[in-house]
C-alpha positions as CSV (number, residue, x, y, z in Angstrom):
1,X,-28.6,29.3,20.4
2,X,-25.1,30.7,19.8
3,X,-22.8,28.1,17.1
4,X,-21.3,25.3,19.6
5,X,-17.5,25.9,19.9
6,X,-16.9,22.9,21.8
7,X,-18.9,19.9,22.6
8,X,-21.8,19.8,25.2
9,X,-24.0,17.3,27.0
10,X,-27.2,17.8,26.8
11,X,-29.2,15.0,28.1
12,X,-28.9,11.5,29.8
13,X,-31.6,9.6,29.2
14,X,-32.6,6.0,30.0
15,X,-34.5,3.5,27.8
16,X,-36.6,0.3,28.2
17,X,-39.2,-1.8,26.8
18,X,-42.4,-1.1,28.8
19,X,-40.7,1.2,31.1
20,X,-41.6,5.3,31.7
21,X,-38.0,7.2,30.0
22,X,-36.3,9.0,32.0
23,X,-33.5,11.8,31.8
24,X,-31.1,14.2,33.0
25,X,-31.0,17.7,31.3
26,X,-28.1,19.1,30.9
27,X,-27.5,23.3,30.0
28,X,-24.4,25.4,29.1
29,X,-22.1,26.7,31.9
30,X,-22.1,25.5,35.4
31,X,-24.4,21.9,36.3
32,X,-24.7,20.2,39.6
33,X,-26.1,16.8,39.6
34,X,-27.5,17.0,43.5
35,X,-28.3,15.1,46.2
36,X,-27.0,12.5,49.3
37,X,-24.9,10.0,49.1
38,X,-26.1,6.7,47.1
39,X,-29.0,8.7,45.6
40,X,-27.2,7.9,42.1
41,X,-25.8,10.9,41.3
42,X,-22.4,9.2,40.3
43,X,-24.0,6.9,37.8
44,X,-24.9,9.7,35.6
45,X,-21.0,10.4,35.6
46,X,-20.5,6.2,34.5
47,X,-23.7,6.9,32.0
48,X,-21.6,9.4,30.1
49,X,-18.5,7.5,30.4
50,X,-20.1,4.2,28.7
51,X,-21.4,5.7,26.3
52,X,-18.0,7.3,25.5
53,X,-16.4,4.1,25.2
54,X,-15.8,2.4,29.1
55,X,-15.9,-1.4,29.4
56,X,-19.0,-1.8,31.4
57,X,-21.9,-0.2,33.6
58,X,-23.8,-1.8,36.5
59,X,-27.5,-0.8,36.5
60,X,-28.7,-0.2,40.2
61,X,-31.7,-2.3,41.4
62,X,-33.9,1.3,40.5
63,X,-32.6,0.4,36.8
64,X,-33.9,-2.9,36.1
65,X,-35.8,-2.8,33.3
66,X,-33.9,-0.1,31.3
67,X,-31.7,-1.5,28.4
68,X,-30.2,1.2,26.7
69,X,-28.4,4.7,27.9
70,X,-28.8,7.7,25.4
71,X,-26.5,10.7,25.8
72,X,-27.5,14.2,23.5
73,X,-24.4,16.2,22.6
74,X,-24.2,19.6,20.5
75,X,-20.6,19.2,18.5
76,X,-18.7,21.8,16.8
77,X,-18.8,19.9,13.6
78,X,-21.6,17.4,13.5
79,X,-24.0,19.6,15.3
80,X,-26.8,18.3,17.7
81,X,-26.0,14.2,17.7
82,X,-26.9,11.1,19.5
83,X,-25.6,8.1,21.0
84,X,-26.6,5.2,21.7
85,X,-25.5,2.1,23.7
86,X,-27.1,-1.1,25.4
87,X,-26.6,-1.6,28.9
88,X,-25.3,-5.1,27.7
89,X,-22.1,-3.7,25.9
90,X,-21.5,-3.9,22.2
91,X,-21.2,-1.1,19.9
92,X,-22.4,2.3,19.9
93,X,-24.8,3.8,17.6
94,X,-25.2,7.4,16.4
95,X,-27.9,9.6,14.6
96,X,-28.2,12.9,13.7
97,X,-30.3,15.1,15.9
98,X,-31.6,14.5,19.6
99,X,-33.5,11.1,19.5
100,X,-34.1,9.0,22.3
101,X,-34.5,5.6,19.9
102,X,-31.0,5.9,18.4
103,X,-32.2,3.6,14.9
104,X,-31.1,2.8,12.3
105,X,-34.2,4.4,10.4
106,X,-33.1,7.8,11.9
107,X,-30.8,10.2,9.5
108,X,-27.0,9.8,9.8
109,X,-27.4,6.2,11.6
110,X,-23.7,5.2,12.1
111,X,-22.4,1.9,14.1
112,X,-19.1,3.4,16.2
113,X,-16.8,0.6,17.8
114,X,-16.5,1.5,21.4
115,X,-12.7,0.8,21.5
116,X,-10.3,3.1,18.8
117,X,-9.7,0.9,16.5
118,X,-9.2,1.4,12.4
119,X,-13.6,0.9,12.2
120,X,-15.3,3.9,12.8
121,X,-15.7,4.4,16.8
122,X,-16.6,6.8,19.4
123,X,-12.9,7.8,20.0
124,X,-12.1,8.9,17.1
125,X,-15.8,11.0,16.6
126,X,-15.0,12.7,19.6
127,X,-11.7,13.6,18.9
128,X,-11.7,14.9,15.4
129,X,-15.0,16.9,16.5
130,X,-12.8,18.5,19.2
131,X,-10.0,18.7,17.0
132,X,-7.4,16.7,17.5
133,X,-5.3,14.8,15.3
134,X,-3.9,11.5,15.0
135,X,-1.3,11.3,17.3
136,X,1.2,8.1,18.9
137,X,1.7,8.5,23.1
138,X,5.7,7.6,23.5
139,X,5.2,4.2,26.5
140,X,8.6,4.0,27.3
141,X,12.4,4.4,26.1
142,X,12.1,2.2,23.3
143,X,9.7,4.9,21.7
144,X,7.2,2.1,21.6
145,X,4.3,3.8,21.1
146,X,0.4,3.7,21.5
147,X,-2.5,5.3,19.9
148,X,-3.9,8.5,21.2
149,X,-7.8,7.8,22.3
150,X,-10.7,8.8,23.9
151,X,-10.0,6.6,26.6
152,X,-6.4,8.1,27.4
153,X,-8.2,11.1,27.5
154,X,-10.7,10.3,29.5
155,X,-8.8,10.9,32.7
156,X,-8.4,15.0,32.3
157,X,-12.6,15.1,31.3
158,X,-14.5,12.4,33.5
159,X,-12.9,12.4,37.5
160,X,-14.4,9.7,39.3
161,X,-14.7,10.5,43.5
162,X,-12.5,7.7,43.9
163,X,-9.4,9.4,41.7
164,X,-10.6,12.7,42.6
165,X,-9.2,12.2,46.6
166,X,-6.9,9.5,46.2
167,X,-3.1,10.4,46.7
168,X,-1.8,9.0,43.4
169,X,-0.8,11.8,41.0
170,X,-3.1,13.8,39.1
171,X,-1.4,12.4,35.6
172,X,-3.0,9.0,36.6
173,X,-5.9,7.1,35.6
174,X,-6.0,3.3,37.4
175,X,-2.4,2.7,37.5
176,X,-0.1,2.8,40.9
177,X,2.6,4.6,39.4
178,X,3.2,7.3,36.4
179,X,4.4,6.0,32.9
180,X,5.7,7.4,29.9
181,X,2.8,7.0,28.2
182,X,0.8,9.2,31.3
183,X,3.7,12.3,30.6
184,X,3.5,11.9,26.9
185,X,-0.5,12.3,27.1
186,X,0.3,15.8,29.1
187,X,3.0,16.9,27.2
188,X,1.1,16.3,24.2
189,X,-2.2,18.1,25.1
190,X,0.2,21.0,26.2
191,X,2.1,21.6,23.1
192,X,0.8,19.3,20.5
193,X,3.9,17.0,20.4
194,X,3.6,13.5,20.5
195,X,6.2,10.2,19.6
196,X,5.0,9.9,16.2
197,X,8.2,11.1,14.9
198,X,10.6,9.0,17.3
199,X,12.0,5.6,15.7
200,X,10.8,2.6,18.0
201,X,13.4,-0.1,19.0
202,X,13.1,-3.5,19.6
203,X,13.2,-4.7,22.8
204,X,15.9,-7.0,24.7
205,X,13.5,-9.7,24.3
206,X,12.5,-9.0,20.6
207,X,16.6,-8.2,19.6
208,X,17.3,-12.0,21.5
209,X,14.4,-13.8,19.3
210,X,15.8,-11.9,16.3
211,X,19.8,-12.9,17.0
212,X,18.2,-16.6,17.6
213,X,16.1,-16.7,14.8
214,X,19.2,-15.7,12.6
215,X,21.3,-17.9,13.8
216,X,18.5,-20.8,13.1
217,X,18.6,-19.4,9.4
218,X,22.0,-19.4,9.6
219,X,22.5,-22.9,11.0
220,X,20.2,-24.1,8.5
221,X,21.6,-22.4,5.2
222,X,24.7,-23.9,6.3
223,X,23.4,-27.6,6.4
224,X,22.0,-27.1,2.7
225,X,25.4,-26.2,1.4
226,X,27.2,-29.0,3.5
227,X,24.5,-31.4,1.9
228,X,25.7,-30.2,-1.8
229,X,29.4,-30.9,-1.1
230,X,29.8,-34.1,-2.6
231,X,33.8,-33.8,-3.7
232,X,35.5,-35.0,-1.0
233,X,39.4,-33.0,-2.3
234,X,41.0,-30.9,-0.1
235,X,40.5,-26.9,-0.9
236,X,44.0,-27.0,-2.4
237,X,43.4,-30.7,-4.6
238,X,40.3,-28.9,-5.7
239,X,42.2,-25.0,-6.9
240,X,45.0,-27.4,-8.8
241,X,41.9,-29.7,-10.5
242,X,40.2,-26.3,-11.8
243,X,42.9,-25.0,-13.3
244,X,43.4,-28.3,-15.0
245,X,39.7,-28.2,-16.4
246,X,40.3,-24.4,-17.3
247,X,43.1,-24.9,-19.2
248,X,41.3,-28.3,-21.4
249,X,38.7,-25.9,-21.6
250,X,40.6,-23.7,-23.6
251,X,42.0,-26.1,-25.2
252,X,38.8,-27.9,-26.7
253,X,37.5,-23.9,-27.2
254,X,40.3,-23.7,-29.4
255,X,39.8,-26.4,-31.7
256,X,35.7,-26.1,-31.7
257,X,35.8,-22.3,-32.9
258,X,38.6,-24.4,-35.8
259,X,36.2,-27.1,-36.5
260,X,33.4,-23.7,-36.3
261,X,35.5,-22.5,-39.4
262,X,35.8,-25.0,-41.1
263,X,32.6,-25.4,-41.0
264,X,31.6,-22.1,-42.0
265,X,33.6,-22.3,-44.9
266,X,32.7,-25.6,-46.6
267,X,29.0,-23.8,-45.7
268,X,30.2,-20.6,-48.0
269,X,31.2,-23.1,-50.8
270,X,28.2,-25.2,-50.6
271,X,26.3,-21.5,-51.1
272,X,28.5,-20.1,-54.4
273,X,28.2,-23.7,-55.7
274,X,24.1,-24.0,-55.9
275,X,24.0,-20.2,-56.8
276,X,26.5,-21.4,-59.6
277,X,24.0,-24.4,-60.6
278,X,21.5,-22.2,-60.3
279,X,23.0,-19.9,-62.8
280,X,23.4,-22.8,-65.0
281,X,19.9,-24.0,-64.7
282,X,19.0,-20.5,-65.9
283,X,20.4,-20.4,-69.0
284,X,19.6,-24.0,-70.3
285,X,15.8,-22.9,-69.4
286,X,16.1,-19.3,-71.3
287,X,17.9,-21.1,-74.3
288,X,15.2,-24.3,-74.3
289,X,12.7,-21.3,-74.5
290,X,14.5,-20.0,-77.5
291,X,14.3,-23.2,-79.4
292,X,10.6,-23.4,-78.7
293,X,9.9,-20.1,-80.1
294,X,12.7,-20.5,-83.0
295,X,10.5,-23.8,-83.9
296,X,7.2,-21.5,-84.3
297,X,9.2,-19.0,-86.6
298,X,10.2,-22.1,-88.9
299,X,6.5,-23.4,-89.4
300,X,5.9,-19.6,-90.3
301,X,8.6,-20.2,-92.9
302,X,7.2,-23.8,-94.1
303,X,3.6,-21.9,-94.0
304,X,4.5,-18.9,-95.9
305,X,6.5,-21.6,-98.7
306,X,3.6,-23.5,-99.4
307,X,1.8,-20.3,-100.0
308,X,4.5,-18.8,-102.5
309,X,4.9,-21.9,-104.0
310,X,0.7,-22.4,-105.3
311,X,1.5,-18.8,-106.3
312,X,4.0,-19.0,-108.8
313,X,2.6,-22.6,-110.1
314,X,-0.5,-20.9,-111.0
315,X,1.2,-18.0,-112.8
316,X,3.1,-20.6,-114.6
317,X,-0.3,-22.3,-115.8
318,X,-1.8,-19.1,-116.7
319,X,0.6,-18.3,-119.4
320,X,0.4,-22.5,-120.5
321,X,-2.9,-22.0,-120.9
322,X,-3.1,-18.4,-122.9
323,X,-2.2,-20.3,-126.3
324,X,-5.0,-23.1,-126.3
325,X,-9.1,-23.2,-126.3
326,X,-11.0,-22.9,-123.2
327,X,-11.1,-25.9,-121.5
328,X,-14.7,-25.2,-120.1
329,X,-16.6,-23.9,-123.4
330,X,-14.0,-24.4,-126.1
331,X,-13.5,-20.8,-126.9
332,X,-10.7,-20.4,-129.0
333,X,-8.0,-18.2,-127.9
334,X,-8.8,-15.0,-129.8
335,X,-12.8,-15.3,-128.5
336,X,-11.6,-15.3,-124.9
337,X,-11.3,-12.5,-122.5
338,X,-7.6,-10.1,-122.7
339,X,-5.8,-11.0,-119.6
340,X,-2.3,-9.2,-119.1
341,X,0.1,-12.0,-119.3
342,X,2.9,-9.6,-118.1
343,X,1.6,-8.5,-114.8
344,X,1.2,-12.4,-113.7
345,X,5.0,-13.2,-115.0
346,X,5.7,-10.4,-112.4
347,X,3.9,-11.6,-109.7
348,X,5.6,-14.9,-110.4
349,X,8.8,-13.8,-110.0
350,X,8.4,-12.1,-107.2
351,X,6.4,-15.4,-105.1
352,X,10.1,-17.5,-106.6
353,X,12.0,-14.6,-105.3
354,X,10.3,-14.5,-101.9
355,X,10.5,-18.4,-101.7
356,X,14.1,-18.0,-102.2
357,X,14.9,-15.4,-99.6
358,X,12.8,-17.4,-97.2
359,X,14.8,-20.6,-97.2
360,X,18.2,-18.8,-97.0
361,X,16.0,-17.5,-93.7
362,X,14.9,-21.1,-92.6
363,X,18.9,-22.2,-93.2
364,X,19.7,-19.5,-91.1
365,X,17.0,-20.2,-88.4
366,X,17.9,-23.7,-88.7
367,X,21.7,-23.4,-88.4
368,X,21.0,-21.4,-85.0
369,X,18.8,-24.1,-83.2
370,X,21.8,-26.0,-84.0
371,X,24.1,-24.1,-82.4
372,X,21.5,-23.7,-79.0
373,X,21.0,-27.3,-78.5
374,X,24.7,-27.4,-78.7
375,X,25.4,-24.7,-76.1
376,X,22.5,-26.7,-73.6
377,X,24.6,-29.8,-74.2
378,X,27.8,-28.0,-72.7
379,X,25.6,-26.3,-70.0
380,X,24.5,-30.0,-69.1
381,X,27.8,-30.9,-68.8
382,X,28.8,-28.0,-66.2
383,X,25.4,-28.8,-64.3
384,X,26.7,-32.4,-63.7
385,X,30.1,-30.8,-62.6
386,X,28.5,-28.8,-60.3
387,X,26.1,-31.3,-59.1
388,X,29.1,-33.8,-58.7
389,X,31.5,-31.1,-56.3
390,X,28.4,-30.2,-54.9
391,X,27.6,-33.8,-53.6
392,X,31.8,-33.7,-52.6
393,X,31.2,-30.2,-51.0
394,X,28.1,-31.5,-48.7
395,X,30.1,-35.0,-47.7
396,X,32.7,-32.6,-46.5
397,X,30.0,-30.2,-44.9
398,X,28.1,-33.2,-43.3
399,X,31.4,-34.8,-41.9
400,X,32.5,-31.1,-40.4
401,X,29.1,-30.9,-38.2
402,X,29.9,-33.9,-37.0
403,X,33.1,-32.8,-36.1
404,X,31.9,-29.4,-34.7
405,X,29.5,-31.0,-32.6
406,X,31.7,-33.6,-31.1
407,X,33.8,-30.8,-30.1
408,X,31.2,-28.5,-28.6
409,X,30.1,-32.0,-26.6
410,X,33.4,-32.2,-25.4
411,X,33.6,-28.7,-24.5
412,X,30.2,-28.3,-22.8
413,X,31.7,-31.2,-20.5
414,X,34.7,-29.5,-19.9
415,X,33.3,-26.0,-19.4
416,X,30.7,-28.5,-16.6
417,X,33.5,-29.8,-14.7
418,X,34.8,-26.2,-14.1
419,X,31.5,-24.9,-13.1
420,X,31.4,-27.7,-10.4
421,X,34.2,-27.3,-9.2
422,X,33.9,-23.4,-9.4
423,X,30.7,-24.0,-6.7
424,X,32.5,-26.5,-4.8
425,X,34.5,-24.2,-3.9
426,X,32.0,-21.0,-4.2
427,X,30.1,-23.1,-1.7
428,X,33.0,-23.9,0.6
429,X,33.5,-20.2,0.8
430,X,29.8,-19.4,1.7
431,X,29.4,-21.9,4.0
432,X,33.1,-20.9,6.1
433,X,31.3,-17.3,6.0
434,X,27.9,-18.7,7.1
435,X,30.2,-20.7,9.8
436,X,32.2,-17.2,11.0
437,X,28.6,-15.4,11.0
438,X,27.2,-17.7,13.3
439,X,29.9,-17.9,15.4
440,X,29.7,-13.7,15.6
441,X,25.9,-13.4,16.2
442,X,26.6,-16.3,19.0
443,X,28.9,-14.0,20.6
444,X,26.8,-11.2,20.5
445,X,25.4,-10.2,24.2
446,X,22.0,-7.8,23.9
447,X,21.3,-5.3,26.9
448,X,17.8,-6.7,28.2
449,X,17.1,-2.7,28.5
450,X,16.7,-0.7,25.1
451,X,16.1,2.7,24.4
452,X,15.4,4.3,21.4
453,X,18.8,7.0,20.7
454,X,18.4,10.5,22.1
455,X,15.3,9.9,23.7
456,X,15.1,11.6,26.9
457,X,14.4,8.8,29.7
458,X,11.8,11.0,32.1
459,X,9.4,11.8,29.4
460,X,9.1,14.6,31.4
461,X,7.7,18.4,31.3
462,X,10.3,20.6,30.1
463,X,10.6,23.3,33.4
464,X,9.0,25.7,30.7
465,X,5.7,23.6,30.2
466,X,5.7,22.9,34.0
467,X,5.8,26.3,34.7
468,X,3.3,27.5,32.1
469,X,0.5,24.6,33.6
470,X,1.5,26.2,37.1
471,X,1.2,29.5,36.5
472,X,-2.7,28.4,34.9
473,X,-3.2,26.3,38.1
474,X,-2.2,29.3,40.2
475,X,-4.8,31.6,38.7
476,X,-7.8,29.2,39.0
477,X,-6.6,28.1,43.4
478,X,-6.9,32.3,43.0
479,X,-10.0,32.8,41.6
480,X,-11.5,30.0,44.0
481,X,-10.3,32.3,47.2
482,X,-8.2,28.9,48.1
483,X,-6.4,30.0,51.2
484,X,-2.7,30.6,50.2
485,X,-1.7,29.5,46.9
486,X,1.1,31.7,46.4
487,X,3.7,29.2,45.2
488,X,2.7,26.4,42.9
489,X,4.6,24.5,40.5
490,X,4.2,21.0,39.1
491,X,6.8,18.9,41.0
492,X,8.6,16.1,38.1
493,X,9.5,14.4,41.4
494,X,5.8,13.6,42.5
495,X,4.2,14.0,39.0
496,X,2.0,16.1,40.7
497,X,1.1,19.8,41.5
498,X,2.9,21.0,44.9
499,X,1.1,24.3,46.2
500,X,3.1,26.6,49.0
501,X,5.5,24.1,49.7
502,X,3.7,20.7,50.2
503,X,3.2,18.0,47.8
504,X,-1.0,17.4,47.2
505,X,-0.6,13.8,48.4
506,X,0.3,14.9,51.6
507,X,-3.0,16.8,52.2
508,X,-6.3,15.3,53.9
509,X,-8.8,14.7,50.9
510,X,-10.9,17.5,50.9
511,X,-7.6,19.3,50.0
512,X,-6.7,16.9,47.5
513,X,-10.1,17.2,45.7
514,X,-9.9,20.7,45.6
515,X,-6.3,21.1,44.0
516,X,-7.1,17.7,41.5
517,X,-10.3,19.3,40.4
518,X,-8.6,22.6,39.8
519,X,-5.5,21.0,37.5
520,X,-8.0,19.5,35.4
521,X,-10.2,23.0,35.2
522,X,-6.8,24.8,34.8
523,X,-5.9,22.6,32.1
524,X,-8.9,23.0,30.1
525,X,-8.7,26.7,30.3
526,X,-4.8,26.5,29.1
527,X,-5.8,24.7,26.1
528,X,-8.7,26.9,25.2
529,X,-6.2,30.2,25.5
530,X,-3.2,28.0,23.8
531,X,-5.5,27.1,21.3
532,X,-4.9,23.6,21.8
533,X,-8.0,21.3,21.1
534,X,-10.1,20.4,23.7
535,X,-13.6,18.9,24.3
536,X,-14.7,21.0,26.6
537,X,-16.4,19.7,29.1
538,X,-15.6,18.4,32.3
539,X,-17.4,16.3,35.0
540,X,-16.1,16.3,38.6
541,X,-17.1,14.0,40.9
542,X,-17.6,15.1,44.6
543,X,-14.6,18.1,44.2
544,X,-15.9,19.7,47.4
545,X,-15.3,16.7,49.8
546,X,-14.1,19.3,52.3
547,X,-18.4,20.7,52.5
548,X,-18.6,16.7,52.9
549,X,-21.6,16.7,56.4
550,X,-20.4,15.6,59.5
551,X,-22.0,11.8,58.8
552,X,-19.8,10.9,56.3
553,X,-16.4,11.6,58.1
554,X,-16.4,7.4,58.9
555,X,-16.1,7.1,55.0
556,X,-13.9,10.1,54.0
557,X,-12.1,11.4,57.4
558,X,-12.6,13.6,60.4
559,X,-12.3,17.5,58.7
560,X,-9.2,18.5,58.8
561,X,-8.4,22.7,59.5
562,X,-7.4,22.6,55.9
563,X,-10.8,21.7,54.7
564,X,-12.2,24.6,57.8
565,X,-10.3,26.9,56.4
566,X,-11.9,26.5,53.2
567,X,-14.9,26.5,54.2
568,X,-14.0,29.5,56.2
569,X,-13.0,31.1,52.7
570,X,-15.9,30.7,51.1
571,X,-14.2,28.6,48.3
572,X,-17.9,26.8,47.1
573,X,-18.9,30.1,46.0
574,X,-16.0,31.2,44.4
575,X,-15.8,27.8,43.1
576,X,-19.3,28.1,41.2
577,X,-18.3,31.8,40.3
578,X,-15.1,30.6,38.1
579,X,-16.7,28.1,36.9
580,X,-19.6,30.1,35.7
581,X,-17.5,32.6,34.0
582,X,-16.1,29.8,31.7
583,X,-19.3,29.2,30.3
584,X,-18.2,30.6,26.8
585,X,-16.1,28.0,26.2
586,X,-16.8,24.8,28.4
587,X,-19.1,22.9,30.3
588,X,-18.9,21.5,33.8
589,X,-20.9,18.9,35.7
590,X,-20.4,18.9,39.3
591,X,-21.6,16.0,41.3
592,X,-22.4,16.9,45.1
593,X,-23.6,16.0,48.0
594,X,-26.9,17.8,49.1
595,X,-26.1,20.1,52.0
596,X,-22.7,21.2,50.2
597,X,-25.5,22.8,47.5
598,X,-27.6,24.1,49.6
599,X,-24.9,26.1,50.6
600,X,-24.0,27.2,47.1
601,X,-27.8,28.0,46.4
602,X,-27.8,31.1,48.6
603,X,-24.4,32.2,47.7
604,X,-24.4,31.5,43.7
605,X,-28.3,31.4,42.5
606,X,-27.3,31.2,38.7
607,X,-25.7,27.8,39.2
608,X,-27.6,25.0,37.1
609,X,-29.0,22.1,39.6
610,X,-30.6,19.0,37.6
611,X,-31.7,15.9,38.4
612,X,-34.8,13.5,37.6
613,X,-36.9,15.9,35.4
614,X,-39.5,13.9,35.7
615,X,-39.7,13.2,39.6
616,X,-37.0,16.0,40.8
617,X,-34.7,13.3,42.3
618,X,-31.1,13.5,42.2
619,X,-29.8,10.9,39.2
620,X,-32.2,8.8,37.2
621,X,-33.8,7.0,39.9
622,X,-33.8,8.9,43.5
């Protein structure tokens, strides 16, 4: 199987517990789901449409039993999928592959929402896989706007018999007359443009809440401020009271930044006066140090006295001693040991020397302790001076705070009453403009119409993009042999395609079918050739009405010589033939009555009829 360039149905199928499965297969190209009327043919056509997303189905009495509807697809992107939905509503479920369960066990398993919503959902699957973007539908000339979806769509891929013969425009889907939002959908699938770039505008409802709701803000901004206007002056008393307060202000600023000096100053003087005491302390500790270590140096001296002093008193007993016997064995002097009496008068008078030069020392050392216990007494002195203007100096200092803060007291009131009376009158001012605002928006008068600026008010096909969907139209009413067709154009009167002159409404309904079926075939093929996205398929219910038999004229009309002269044309067959050639690049289900195919068996044998594939009935159920 060729790579799928656009999506395809494959199968229908229905589910239930204890109940045989049944199906309806689908191929490429051309399909005709067969048979008479209310064999069930049509709810295949609401099978596919609830699975992609329509609010509810109604099971014929055949159905009972089944619970779930299965649709296969083959999508460019995703490949062969399924999906799943109860017969009950809810979501829709999807799994890779062709599966008639559709669980959760199954690869890919994915819950879609069955409305576009931001969750995942079938919309938006089927859209990105055809290739569309996001896109916002313009509703009307406000530019508000609503979401491009599957269910917009819908109308230009699944035509019901109803809407297929009915004489309300093509553009349609349920609605009695055309919107913005139905020309934005075709102007959009034509050339890609949609309102996503257009500004919305409130409406004259939306504007009238909005001038209301500010003028309740308004209104109550105003009562705050009236509430904090407690003076009850005149604007004029209040302007001649400020400029009172300012100038006291600046009055009392004046003589706190004095008192601020004055302060600052007696602050300096309190500073130079303990770094002076400081100084002082300095030196009385670095002289009492002095003394201390001058006090070691004279016990040295004492030390080193006594020492010089046993010296030299026992040189002086030596030489006493010389002349007389031993006074420990009685040795006279000439049987004792020589000793040199000079060399201990010498040390002798060197020890007396020493001692001599050491107390002129120790008078000297002595002298200078004197004189540094003297100069700690004057430092004393000039500590208690300093302590004394010190103790003057932080009176004054202690005094001037007091006065500096008293001032700044005074001036903090001051500088108060100005900024009261600066918002008395900064709220008078407010609330007059709050007053004048409210009066404005009052008077304002909104247009109970809006529209958004520049925005053309038809929403309609340029004559360009009318032509170019005309000239598409033209060649598919061609290719089916339809009788005429020279002129057609798409009339932005009627929102509708007018062929040789007469507006499709005005035709019987085998007409109408005809030229509704081919705008939605010739649309498909413009976007294809455009390459615009697309799905790609298409089902048509009952476009052949005019092949309708002769028993169901009571429900659809007596034949008209329009629908003969189709018939006379052949158009069936060349129907099926056109259709047939598109294969490439679409897929078509045709729903039909049974003789109409019959017809198209002998003339166009290639044509795909299905039905019940297990009991060859038309539909699920015969």
């Amino acid at each position: 199987m060729s790579p799928c360039t656009f999506i395809r149905i494959n199968r229908v199928v229905m589910t239930g517990p204890d109940k045989k499965t049944v199906h309806v297969r689908f191929v490429e190209g051309v399909n005709v789901v067969w048979g008479a009327s209310n064999a069930g043919k049509s709810f295949v056509r609401r099978c596919i449409d609830y699975v992609l997303g329509s609010e509810k189905i109604e099971v014929p009495d055949e159905g009972i039993g089944y619970d779930n509807v299965v649709v296969w697809m083959t999508t460019p992107k995703s490949g062969p999928v399924s999906l799943r939905r109860s017969v009950y509503g809810g979501d829709i479920y999807l799994v890779r592959g062709h599966s008639e369960s559709v669980s959760r066990l199954e690869p890919g398993y994915e819950v879609l929402k069955s409305s576009h919503v931001q969750s995942p959902n079938v919309s938006r699957f089927i859209l990105q896989e055809s290739g569309f973007r996001e896109a916002r539908l313009l509703k009307n000339e406000r530019a508000e706007k609503s979401p491009f979806s599957l269910r917009v769509l819908i109308r230009y891929l699944i035509v019901d018999e109803t809407r297929m013969m009915d004489e309300k425009s093509i553009l349609l889907q349920y609605n009695t007359a055309v919107t913005s939002e139905d020309k934005s959908l075709i102007k959009f699938l034509l050339t890609g443009v949609d309102g996503s770039s257009v500004e919305q505008v409130r409406s004259g409802d939306q504007l009238k809440a909005a001038r209301d709701a500010k003028i309740e803000v308004l209104s109550q901004l105003a009562e705050r401020l009236r509430a904090k206007l407690t003076l009850n002056w005149s604007d004029d008393e209040i302007d001649e009271k400020l400029a009172t307060a300012k100038q006291e202000r600046e009055n009392l600023q004046e003589v706190m930044f004095k008192r601020q000096d004055d302060l600052d100053v007696l602050t300096e003087d309190l500073k130079v006066e303990t770094a002076a005491l400081r100084t002082e302390e300095t030196e009385i500790a670095e002289i009492s140090a002095m003394i201390v270590r001058f006090e070691e140096l004279a016990s040295i001296f004492t030390s080193d006295l006594n020492r010089l002093s046993g010296l030299e008193e026992g040189g002086f007993l030596l030489q006493k001693f010389a002349a007389i016997n031993c006074p420990l064995c009685g040795a006279t002097p000439e049987h004792q040991h020589e000793h040199s009496l000079g060399d201990i008068e010498l040390q002798r008078v060197a020890a007396e020397a020493e001692i001599k030069k050491i107390r002129r020392e120790e008078m000297e050392l002595a002298n200078t302790v004197v004189e540094a216990r003297r100069e700690i007494d004057v430092r004393k002195v000039v500590v208690d001076s300093i302590l004394l203007r010190q103790a003057v100096t932080q009176g004054l200092l202690n005094e001037a705070k007091e006065l500096e803060t008293s001032a700044r007291t005074v001036f903090s009131k001051a500088s108060e009453t100005v900024r009261q009376l600066e918002g008395e009158i900064s709220n008078r001012r407010l609330l007059a403009s709050y007053e004048l605002n409210i009066g404005e928006v009052s008077r304002e008068r909104v247009a109970l119409r809006q529209r958004a600026a520049g925005l053309d008010l038809n929403l309609n096909l340029t004559t360009s993009e009318a032509n170019e969907l005309s000239k598409v139209v033209k060649r598919v009413l061609k290719a089916w042999n339809y009788p005429g067709g020279e002129a057609v154009h798409f009339s932005p009167e009627e929102q509708d395609i007018v062929v040789d002159g007469k507006n499709r409404r005005n035709n019987g309904a085998g007409i109408r079918a005809i030229l509704h079926a081919a705008v939605k075939i010739a649309l498909l093929m413009y976007c294809t050739e455009a390459g615009r996205p697309h799905p790609g398929f298409i089902v048509l219910d009952s476009p052949l009405l005019a092949y309708r038999p002769a028993d169901e004229t009571e429900r659809y009309g007596e034949l008209t010589e329009e629908d003969l002269n189709l018939r006379r044309a052949n158009l069936a067959a060349h129907f099926y033939a056109h259709l047939h050639s598109l294969a490439g690049f679409a897929q078509i289900i045709v729903i039909e009555n049974h003789k109409s195919d019959q017809q198209v068996v002998a003339s166009y044998p290639n044509t795909h009829f299905t039905g019940n594939a297990e009991v060859g009935r038309p539909g699920f159920f015969g």
